[in-house]
mmCIF file of the N, C-alpha and C atoms, coordinates in Angstrom:
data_MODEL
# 
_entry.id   MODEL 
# 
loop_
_atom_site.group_PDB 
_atom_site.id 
_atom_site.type_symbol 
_atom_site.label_atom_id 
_atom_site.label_alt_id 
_atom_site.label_comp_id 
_atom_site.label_asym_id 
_atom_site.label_entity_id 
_atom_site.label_seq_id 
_atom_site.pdbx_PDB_ins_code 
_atom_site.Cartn_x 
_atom_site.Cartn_y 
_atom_site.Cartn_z 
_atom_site.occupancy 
_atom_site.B_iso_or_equiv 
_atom_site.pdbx_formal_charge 
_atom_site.auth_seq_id 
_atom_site.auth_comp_id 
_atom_site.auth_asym_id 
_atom_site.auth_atom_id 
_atom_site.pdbx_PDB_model_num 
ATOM 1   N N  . UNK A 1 1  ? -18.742 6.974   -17.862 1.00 0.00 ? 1  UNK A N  1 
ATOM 2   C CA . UNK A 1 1  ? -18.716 5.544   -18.153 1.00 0.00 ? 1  UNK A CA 1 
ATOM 3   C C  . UNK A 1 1  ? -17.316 5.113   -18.613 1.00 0.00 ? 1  UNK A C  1 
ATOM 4   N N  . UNK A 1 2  ? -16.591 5.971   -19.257 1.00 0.00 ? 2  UNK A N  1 
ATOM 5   C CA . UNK A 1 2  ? -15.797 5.426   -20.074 1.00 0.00 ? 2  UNK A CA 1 
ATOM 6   C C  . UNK A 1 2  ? -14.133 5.606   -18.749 1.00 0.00 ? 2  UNK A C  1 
ATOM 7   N N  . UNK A 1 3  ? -14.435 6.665   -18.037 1.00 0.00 ? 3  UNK A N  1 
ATOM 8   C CA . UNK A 1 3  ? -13.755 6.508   -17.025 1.00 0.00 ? 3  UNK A CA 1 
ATOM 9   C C  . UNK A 1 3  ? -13.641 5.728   -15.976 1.00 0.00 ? 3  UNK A C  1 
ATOM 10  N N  . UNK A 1 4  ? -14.713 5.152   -15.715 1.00 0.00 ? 4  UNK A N  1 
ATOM 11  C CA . UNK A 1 4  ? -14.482 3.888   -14.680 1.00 0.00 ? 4  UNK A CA 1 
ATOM 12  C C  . UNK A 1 4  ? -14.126 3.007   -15.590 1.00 0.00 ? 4  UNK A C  1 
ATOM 13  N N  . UNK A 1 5  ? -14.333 2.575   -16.971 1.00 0.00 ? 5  UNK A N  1 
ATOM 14  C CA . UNK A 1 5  ? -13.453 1.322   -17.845 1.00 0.00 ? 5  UNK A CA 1 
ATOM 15  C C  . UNK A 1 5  ? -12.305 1.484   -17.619 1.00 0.00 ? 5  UNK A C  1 
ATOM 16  N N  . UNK A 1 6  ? -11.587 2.327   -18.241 1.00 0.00 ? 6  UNK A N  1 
ATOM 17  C CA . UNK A 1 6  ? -10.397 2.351   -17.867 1.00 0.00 ? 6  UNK A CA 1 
ATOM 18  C C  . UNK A 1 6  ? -9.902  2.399   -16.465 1.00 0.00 ? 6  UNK A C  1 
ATOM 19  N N  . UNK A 1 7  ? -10.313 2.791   -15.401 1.00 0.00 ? 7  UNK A N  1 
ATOM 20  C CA . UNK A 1 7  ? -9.928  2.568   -13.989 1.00 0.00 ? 7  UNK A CA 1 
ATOM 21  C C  . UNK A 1 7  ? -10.346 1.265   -13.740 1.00 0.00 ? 7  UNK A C  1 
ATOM 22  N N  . UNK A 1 8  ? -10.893 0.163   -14.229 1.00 0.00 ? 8  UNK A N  1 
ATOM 23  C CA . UNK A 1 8  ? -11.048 -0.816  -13.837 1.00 0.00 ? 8  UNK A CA 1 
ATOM 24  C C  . UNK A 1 8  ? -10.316 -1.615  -14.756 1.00 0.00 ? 8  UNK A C  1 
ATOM 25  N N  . UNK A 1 9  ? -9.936  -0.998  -15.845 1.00 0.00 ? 9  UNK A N  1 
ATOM 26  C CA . UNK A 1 9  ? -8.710  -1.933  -16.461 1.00 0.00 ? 9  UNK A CA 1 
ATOM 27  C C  . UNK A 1 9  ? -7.638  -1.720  -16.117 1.00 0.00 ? 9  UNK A C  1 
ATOM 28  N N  . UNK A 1 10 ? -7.052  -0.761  -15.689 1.00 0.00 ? 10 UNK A N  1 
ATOM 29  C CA . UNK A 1 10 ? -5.833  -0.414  -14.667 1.00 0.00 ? 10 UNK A CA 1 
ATOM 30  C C  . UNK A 1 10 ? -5.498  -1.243  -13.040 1.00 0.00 ? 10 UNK A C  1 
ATOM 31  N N  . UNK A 1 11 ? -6.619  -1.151  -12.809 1.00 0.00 ? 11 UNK A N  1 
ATOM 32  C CA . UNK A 1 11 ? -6.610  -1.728  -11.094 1.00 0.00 ? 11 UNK A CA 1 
ATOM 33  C C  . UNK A 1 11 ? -6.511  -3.727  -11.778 1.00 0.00 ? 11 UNK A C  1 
ATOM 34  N N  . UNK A 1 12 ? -7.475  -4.071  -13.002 1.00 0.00 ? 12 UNK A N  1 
ATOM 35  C CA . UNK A 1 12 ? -7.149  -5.217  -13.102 1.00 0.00 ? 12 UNK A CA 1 
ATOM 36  C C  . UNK A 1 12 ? -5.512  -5.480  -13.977 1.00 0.00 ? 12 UNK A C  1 
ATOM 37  N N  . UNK A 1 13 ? -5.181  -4.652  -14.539 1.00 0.00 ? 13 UNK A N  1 
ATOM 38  C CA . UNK A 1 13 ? -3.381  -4.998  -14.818 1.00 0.00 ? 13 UNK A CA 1 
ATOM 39  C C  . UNK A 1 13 ? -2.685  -4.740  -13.748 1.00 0.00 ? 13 UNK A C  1 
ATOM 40  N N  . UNK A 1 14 ? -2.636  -3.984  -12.288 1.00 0.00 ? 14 UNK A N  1 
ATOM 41  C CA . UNK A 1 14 ? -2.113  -3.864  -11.283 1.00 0.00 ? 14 UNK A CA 1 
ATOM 42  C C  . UNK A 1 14 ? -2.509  -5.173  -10.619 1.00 0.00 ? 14 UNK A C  1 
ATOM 43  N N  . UNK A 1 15 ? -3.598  -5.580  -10.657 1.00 0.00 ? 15 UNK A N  1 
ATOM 44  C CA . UNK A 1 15 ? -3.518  -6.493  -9.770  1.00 0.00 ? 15 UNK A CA 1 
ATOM 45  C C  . UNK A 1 15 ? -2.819  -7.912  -10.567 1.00 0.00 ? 15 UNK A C  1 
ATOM 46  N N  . UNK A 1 16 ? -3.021  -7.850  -11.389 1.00 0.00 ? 16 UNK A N  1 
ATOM 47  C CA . UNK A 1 16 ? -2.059  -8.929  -12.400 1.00 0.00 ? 16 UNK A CA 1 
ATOM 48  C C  . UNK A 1 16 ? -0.537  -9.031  -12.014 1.00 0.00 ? 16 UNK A C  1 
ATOM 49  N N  . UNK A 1 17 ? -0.371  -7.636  -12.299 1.00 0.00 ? 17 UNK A N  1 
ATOM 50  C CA . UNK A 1 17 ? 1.258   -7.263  -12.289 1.00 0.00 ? 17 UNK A CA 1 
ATOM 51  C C  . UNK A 1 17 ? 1.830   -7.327  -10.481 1.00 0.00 ? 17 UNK A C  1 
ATOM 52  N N  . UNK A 1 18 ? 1.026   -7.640  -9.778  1.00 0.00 ? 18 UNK A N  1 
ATOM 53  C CA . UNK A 1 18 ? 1.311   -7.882  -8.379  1.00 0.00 ? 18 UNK A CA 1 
ATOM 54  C C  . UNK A 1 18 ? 1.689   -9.651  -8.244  1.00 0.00 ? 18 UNK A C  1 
ATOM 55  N N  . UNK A 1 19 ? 0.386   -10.021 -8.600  1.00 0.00 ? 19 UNK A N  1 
ATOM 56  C CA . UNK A 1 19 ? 0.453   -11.209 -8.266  1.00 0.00 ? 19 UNK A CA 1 
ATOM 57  C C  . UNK A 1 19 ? 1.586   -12.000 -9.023  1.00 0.00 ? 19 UNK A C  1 
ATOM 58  N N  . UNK A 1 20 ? 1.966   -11.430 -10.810 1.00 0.00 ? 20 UNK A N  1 
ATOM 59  C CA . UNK A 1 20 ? 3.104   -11.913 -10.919 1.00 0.00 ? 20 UNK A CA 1 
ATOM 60  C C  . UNK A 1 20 ? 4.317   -11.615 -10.314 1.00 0.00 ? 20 UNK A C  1 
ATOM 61  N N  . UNK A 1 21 ? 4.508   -10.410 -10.211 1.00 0.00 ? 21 UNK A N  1 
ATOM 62  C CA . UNK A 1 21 ? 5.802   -10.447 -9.335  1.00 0.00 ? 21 UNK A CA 1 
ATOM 63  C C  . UNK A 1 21 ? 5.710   -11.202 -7.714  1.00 0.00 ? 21 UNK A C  1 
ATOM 64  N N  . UNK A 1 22 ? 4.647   -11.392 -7.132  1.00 0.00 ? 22 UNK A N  1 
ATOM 65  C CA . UNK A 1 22 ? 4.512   -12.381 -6.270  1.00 0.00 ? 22 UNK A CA 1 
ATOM 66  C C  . UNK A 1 22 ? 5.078   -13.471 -6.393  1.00 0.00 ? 22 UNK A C  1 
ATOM 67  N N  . UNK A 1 23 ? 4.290   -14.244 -7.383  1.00 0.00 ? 23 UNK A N  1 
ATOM 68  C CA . UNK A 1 23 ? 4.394   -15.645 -8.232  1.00 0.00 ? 23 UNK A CA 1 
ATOM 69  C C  . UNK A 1 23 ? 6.294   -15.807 -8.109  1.00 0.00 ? 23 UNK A C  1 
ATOM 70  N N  . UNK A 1 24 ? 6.742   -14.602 -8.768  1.00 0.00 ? 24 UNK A N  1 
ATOM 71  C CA . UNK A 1 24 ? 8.071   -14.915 -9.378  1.00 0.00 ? 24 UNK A CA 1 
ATOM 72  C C  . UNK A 1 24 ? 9.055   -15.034 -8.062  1.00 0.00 ? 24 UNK A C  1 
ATOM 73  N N  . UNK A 1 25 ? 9.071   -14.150 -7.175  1.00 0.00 ? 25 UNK A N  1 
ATOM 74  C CA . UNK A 1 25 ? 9.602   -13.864 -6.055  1.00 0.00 ? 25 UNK A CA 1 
ATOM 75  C C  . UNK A 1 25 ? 9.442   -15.166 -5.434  1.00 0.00 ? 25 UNK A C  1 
ATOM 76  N N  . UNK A 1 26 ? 8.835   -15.290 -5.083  1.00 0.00 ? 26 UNK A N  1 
ATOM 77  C CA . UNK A 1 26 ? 8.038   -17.149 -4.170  1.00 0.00 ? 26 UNK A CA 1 
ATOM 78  C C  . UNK A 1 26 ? 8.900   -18.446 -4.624  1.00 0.00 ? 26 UNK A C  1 
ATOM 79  N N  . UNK A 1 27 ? 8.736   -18.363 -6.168  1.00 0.00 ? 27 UNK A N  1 
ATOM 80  C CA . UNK A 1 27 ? 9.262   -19.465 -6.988  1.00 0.00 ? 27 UNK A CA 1 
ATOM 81  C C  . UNK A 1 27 ? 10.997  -19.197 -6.703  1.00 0.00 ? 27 UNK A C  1 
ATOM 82  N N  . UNK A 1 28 ? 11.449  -17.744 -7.281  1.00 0.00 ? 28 UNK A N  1 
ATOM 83  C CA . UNK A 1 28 ? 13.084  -17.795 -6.832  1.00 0.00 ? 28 UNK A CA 1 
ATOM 84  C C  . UNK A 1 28 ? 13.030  -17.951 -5.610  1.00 0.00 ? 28 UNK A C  1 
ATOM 85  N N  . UNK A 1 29 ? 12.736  -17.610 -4.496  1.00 0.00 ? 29 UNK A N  1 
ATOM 86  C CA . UNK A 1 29 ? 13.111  -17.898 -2.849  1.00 0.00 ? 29 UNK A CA 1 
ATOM 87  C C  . UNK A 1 29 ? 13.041  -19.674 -2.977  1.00 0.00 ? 29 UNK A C  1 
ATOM 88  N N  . UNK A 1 30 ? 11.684  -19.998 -3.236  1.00 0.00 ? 30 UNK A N  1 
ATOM 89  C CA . UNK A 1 30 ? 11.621  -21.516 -3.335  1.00 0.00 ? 30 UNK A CA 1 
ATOM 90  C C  . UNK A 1 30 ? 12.636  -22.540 -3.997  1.00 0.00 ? 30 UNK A C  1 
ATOM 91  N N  . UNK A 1 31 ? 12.940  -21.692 -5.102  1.00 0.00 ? 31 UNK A N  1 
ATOM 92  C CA . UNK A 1 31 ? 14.395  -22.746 -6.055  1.00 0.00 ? 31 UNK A CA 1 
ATOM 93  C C  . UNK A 1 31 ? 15.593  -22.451 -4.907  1.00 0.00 ? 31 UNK A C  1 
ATOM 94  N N  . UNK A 1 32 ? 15.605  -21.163 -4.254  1.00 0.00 ? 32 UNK A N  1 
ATOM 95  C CA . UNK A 1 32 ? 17.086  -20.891 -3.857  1.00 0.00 ? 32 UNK A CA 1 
ATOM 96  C C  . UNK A 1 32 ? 16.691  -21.851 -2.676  1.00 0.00 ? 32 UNK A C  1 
ATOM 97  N N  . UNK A 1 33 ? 16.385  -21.922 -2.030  1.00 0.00 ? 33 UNK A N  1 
ATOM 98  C CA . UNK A 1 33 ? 15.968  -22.509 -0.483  1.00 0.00 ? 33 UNK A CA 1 
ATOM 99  C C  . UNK A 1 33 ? 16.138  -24.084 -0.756  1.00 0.00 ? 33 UNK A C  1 
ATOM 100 N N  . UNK A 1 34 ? 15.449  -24.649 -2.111  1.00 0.00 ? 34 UNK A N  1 
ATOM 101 C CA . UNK A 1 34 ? 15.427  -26.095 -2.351  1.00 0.00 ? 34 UNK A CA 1 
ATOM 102 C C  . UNK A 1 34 ? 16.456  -26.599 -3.049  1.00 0.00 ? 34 UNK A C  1 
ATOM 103 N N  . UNK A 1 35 ? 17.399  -25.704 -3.809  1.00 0.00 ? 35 UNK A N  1 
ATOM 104 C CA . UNK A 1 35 ? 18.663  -26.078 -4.657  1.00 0.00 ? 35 UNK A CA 1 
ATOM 105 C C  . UNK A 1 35 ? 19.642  -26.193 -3.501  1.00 0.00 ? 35 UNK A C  1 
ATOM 106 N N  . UNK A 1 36 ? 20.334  -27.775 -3.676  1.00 0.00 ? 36 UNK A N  1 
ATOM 107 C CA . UNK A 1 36 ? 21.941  -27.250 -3.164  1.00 0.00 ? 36 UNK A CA 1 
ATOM 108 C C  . UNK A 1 36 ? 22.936  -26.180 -3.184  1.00 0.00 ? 36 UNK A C  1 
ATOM 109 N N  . UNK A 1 37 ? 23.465  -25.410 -2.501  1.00 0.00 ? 37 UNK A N  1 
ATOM 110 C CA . UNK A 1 37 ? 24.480  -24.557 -2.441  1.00 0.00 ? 37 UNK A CA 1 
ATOM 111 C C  . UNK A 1 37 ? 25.188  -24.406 -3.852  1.00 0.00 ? 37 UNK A C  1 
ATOM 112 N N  . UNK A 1 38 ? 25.882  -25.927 -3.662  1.00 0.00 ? 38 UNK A N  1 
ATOM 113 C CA . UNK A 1 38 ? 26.829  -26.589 -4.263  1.00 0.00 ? 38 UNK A CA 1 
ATOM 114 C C  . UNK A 1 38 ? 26.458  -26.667 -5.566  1.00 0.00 ? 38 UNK A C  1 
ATOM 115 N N  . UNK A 1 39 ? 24.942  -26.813 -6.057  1.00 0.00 ? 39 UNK A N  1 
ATOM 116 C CA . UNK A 1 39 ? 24.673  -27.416 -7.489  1.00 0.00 ? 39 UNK A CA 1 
ATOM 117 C C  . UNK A 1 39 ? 24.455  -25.454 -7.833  1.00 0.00 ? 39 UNK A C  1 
ATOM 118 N N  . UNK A 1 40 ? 24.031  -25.263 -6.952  1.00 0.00 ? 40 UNK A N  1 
ATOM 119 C CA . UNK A 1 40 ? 23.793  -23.200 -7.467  1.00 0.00 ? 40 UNK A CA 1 
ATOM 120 C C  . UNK A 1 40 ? 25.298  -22.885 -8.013  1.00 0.00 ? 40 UNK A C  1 
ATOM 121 N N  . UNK A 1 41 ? 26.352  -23.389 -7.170  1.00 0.00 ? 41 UNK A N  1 
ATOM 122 C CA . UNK A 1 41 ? 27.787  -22.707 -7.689  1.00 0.00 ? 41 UNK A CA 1 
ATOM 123 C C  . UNK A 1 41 ? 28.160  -23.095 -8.956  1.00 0.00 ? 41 UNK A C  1 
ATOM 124 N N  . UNK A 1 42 ? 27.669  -24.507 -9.311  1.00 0.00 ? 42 UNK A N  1 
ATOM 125 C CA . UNK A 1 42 ? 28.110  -25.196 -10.513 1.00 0.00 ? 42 UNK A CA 1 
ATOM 126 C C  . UNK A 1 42 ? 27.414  -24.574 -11.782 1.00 0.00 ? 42 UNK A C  1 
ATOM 127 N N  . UNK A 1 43 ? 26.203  -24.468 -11.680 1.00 0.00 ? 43 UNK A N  1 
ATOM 128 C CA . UNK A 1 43 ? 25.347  -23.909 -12.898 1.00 0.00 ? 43 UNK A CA 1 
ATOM 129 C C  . UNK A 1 43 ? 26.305  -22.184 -12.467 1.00 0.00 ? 43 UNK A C  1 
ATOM 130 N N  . UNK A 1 44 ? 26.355  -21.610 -11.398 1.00 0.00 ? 44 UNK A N  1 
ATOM 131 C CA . UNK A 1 44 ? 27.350  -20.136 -11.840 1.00 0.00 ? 44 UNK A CA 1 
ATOM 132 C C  . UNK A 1 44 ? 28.312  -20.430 -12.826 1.00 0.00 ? 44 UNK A C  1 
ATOM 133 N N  . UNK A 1 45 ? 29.199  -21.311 -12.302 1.00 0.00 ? 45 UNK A N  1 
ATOM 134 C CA . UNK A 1 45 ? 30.622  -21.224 -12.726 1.00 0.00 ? 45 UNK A CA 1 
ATOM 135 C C  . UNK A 1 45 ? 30.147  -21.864 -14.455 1.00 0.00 ? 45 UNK A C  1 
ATOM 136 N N  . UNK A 1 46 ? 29.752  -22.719 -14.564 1.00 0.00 ? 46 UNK A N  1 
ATOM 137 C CA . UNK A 1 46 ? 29.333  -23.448 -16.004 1.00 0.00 ? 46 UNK A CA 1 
ATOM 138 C C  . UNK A 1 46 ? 28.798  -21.950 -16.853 1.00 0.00 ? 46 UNK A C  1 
ATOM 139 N N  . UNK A 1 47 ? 27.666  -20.723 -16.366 1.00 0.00 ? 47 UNK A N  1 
ATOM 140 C CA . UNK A 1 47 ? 27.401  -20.178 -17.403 1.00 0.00 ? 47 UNK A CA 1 
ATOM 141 C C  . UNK A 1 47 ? 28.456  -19.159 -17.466 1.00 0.00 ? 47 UNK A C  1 
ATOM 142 N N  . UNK A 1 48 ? 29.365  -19.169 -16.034 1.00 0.00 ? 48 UNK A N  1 
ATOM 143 C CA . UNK A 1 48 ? 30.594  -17.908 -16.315 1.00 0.00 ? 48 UNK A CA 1 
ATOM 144 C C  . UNK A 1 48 ? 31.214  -18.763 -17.462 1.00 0.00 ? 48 UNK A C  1 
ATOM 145 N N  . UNK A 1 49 ? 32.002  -19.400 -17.911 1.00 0.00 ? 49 UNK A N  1 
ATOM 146 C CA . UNK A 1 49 ? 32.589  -20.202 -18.776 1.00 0.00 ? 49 UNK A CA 1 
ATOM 147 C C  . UNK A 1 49 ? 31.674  -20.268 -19.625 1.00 0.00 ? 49 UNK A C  1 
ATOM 148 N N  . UNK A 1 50 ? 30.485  -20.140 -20.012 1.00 0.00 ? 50 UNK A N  1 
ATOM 149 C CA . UNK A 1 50 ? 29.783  -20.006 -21.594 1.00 0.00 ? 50 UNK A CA 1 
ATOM 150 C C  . UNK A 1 50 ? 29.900  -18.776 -21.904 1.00 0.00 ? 50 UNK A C  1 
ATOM 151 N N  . UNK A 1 51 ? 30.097  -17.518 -20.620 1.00 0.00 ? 51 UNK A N  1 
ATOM 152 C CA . UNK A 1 51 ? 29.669  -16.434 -21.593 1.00 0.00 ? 51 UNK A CA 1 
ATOM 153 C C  . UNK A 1 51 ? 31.376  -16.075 -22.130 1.00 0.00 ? 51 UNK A C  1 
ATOM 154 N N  . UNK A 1 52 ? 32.322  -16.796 -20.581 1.00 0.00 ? 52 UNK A N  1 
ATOM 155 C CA . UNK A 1 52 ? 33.572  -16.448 -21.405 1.00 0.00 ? 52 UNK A CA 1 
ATOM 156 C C  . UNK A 1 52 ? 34.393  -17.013 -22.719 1.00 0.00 ? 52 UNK A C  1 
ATOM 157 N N  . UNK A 1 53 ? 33.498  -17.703 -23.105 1.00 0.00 ? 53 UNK A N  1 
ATOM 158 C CA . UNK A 1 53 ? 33.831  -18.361 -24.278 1.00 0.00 ? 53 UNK A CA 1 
ATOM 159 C C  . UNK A 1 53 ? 33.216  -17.568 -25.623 1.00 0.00 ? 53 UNK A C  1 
ATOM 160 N N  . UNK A 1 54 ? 32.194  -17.020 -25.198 1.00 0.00 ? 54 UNK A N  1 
ATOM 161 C CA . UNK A 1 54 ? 31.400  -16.610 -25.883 1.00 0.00 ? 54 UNK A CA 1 
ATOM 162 C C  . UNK A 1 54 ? 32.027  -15.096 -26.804 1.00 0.00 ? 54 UNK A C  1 
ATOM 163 N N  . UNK A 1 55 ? 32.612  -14.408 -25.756 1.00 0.00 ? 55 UNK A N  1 
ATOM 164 C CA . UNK A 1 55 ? 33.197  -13.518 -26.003 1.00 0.00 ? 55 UNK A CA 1 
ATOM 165 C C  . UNK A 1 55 ? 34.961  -13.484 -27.076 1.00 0.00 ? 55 UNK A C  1 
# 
């Protein structure tokens, strides 16, 4: 008994841990695909210049 609990709490955090990295993958392809080029380079260059300030 106590072995199929745990195999069925495993297969349900695998299947969790799929669908989020799904989720996440989808959403970055989707931002990169729907963001301008141009506005992607600006937020680069803006956080290169925070972290070099930072330092």
């Amino acid at each position: 008994m106590h072995a199929v609990l745990v195999e069925s709490c495993l297969t349900w955090i695998v299947k969790i841990f799929l669908k989020l990295t799904l989720w996440i993958s989808a959403t970055t392809v989707y931002t990169l695909w729907t963001w301008d080029q141009t506005e992607l380079l600006e937020v680069d260059r803006s956080f290169g210049v925070e972290l070099f300030q930072h330092q």
